[in-house]
N, C-alpha and C positions, 0 to 999 in steps of 0.2 A: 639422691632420692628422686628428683625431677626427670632425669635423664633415663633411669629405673621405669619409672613410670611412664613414661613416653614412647618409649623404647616399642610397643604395640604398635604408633603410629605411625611409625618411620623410621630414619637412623638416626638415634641422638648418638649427639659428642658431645663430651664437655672440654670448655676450652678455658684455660688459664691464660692469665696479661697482669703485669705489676701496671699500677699507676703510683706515684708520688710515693714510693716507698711499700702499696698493700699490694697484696694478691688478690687479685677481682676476679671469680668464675662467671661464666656465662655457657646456658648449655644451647647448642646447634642441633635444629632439627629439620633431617633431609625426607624430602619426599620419595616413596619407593615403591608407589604404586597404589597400595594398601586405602587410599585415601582422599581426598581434597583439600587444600591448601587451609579451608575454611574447618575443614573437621578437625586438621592439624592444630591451627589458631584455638580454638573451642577446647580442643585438650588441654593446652598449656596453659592456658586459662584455668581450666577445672582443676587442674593437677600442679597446684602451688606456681604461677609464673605468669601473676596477673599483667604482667610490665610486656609479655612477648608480642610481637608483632612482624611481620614479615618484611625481608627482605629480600631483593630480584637483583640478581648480577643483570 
């Protein structure tokens, strides 16, 4: 549903990882021009993903 709804501001993925036996999703959301890293942030915020914050290779 996050990834759905994101999906306007960039390229979301959603990415799967086992920890200690669960399945943990986490959804990836790539810049694509569309926007600002902060308008980015502010989405995923608004649209269920109060935890999101950015990361820089």
């Amino acid at each position: 549903r996050v990834a759905t709804q994101l999906s306007g501001f960039g390229k979301a993925e959603i990415q799967r990882s086992e920890f200690e036996g669960k399945d943990w999703y986490s959804v990836n959301l790539y810049p694509d021009g569309h926007g600002s890293l902060d308008e980015m942030l502010q989405a995923a915020w608004s649209h269920g993903a109060p935890d999101a914050l950015v990361v820089r290779n």
